[in-house]
N, C-alpha and C positions, 0 to 999 in steps of 0.2 A: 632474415635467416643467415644471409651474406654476414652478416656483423655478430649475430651469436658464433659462428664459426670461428671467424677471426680471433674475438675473444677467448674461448676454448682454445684455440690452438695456441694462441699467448701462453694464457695458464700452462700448457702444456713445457713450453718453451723455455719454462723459467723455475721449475719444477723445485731445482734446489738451490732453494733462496735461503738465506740469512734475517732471520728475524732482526724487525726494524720498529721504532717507534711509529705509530701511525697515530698520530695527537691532533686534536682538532686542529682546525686551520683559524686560529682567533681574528687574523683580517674579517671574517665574513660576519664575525657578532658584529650588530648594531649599523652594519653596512648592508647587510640585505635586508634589514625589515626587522631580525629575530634580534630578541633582546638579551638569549642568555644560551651558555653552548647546550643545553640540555633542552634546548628547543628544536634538535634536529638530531641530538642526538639521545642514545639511552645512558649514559654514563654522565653521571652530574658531571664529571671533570672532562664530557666533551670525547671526542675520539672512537676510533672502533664503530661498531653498530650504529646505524644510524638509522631514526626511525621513518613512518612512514609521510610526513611531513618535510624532512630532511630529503627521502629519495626524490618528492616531486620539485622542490627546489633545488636539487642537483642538474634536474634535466628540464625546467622552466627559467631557473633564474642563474645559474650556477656558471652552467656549459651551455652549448651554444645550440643545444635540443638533444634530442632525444629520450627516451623512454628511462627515470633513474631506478624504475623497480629493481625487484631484487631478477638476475639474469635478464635483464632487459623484458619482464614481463612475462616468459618464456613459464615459471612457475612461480606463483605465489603458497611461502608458505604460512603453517595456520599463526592463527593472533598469538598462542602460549608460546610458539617456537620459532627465533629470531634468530637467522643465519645471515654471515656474511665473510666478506674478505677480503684482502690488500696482496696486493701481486706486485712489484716492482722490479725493475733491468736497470743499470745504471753502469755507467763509463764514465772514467776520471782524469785529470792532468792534475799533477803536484811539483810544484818545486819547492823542495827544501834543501836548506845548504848547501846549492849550488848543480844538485841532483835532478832533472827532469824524471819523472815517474809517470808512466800511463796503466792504467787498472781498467777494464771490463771485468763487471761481476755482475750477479743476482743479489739483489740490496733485498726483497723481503717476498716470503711466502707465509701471511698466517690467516686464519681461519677462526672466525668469530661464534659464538654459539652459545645463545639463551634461551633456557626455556623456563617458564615459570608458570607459577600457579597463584592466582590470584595477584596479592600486593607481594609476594615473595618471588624472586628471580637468582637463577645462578648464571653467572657469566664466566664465562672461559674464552680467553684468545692465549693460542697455542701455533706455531710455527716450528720453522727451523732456524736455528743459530750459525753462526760461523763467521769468517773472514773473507776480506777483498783476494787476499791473497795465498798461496798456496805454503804449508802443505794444508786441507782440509782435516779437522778433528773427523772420527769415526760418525758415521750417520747416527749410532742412538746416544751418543753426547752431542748430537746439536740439535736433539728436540727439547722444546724449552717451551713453557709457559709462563710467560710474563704475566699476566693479569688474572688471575681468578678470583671471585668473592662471591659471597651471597649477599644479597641486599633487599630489602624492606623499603618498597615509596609506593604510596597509594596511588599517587597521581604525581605529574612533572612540576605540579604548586607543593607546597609545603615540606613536612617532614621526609626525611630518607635515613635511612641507618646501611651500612654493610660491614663490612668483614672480611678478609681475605686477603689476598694479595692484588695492592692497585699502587699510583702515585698519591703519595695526600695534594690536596687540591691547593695551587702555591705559583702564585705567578702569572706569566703571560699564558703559559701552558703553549707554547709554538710548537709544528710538525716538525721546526729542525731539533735533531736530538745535538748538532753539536755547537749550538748557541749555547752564548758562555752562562747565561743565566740559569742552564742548565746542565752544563757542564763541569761546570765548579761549582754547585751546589746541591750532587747525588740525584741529578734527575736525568742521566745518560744510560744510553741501552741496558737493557735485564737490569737495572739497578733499583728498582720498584721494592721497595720492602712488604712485610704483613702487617699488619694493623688492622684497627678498628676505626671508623671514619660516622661522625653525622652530621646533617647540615641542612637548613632551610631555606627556601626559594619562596621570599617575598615578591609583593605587587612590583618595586621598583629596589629589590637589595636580595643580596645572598650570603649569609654565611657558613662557614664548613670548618670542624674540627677533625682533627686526625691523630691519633696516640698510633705510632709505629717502632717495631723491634724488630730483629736483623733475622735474616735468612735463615733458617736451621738446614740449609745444605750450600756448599759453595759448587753444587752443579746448575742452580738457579740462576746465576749470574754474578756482578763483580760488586755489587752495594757495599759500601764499609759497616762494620756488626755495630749499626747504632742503635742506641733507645733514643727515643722523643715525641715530639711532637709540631702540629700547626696547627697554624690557627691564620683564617683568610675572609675578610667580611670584604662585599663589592656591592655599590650601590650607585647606579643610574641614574641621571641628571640631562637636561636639556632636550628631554621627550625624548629620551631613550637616541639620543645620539653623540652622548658624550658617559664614560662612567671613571668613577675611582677605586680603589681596593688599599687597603691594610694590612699587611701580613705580618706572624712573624714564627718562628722556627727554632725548634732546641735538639741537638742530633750531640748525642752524650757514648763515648766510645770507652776503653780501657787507657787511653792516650790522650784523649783530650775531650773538651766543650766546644761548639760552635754557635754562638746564641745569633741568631739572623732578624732582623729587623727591616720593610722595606716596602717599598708601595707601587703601585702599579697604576698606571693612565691609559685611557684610549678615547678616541677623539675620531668621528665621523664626517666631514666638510665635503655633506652634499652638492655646494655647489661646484668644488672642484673637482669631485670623483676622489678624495684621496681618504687614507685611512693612518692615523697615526696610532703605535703602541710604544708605549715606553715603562719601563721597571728599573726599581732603582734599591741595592739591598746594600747596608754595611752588616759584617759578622766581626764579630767579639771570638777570635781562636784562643783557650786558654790551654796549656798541656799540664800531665801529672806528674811531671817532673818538674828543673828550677828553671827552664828554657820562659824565656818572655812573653807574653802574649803577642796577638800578633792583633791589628785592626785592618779587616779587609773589604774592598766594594767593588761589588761587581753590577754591570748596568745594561743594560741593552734600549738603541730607541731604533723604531722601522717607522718606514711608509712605503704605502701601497698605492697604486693609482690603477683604480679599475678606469685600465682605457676602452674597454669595450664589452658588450655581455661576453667571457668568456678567456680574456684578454686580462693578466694583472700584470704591472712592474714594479718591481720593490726596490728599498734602498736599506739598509742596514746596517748600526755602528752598534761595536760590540766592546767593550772594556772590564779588563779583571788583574785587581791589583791583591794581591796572597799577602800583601806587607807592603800600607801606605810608608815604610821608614825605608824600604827599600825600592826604589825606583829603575831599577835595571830589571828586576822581576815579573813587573806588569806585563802584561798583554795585550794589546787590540787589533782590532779587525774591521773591515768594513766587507760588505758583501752589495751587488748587482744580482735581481732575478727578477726571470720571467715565467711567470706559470698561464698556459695556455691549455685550455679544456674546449676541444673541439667536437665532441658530444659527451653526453651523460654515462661517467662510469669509467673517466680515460683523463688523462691528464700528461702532457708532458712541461716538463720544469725545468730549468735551468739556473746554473747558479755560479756566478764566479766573486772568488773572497782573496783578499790581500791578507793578511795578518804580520804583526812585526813583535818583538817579542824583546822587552825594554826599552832603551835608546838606539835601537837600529833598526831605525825607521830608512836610513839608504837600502836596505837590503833585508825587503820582507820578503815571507814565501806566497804561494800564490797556488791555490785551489779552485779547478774547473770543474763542473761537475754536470750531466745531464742525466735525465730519469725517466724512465715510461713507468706511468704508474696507473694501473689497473682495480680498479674496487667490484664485488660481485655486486 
């Protein structure tokens, strides 16, 4: 009862938060047992709700115990109607340009919600938006709903169709929304387009298509007005502890093409405890004017080292070049983190990143960052 309290009064604490990505955590496919992110969770692309498979290895395999139901057990609710949510606090150090900057803020309040009938489900995660910093937009311009759709899957094997507002399924799919494989390729906060999405979940492979077009309000969030589409096939290898992926992406604006091409790895080395991801994309930028095309690649590779039930260290290089002919332009980054889950439903993170921004690698900036991060 002592720790439902606690929890509540958290929620309470953090009340007006800023909607954040909450994306699956991809370390833990193929590392805890599960072979694909729709194995814990209800959203093929992973993230958000997590089902009731997911809550027991949150607080058996996850964190270092406790009870992962929904409120700690406190209420279960019925099978058609699936509630949840992500609470985060977060404090920051930045230096850029020679500026120390310190930020405390509420990084995320949103609130998960499906119910459904039969093979048919409507999903809605809804929060609040906003900024680190002050002045605060008006409280009913920072209610936002990044994810809604209806969706069609009989079972978590086979067919799925949906509809609505989601990510198309593309990549590493990481909880940081500001890795660059995401960041420079329209997959950073509110920027989820509508679309149409479907995709199948074989014995040992998955794939997923997605045709997507641009926001019909810019109170939704910052996404550029594209048409396109993906296309993302992943298939399993070495008794499900190693897999590969193929992607590739066409996001078509009034100014230009971006045709994206690009592949994805991850790698399990039981004996060492460690978990490797790596994605690797060039884009084809073409404009409508007589300006040059540009060729661009952007890459990301991690590892993880689960040092203990409960206990991860990560290591992360990050690379995004906007124009291989210009080399002052590029960007990299490497990042340190520790994520420690000291019972089921609580997590604190840690994160510190260097980044240098063409040839002044003397003098990069440097991003600290820590997080209490709360799930119902």
């Amino acid at each position: 009862m002592r720790l439902i309290l606690l929890t509540a009064a958290l929620a309470i604490a953090v009340i007006a938060v800023t909607t954040g990505r909450a994306s699956a955590y991809p370390q833990f496919q193929l590392a805890t047992g599960t072979d694909r992110c729709q194995s814990c969770h209800l959203s093929p692309a992973g993230g958000g709700l997590i089902n009731a498979y997911g809550r027991m290895e949150a607080g058996d395999t996850i964190s270092r115990g406790g009870d992962g139901a929904f409120l700690h057990g406190l209420w279960e609710p019925p099978s058609w109607f699936q509630i949840g949510g992500d609470l985060r606090a977060a404090a920051a150090a930045r230096k850029t340009a020679n500026e120390l900057e310190g930020l405390a803020f509420p990084m995320q309040l949103e609130l998960y919600l499906r119910p459904s009938v039969g093979p048919v489900s409507l999903y809605i995660a809804a929060g609040l938006r906003g900024g680190a910093r002050d002045v605060q937009p008006p409280l009913v311009e920072r209610i936002a709903s990044r994810e809604h759709y209806l969706m069609y899957q009989k079972s978590s094997s086979g067919l799925y169709v949906r509809a609505g507002r989601f990510y198309p399924i593309f990549g590493v799919r990481t909880q940081d929304h500001t890795a660059y494989v995401r960041r420079y390729l329209d997959h950073y906060i509110l920027e989820e387009p509508y679309g149409l999405g479907a995709g199948w979940f074989g014995s040992s492979w998955e794939a997923h298509a997605t045709a997507f077009g641009p926001q019909p309000s810019p109170l939704l969030g910052a996404a550029p007005p594209a048409w396109g589409g993906t296309l993302y096939y992943e298939r399993r290898i070495r008794e499900d502890t190693a897999a590969w992926a193929a992607q590739a992406k066409v996001a078509i604006t009034d100014d230009d093409v971006r045709a994206t091409a690009g592949g994805v790895g991850k790698l399990w080395l039981e004996g060492t405890k460690l978990m490797l991801l790596a994605e690797l994309n060039y884009q084809l930028q073409t404009f409508s004017g007589n300006a040059p095309a540009r060729s661009q690649v952007v890459a990301y590779l991690g590892a993880t080292y689960f040092a203990s039930q409960g206990l991860l260290v990560g290591a992360t290089v990050h690379t995004w070049e906007p124009d291989l002919t210009l080399a002052a332009d590029s960007r990299t980054a490497a990042d340190l983190s520790v994520q420690y889950f000291p019972w089921a439903h609580t997590e604190l993170h840690m994160i510190g990143r260097v980044d240098a921004r063409g040839l002044e690698l003397g003098d990069p900036g440097f991003l600290g960052l820590i997080q209490l991060h709360y799930y119902l």
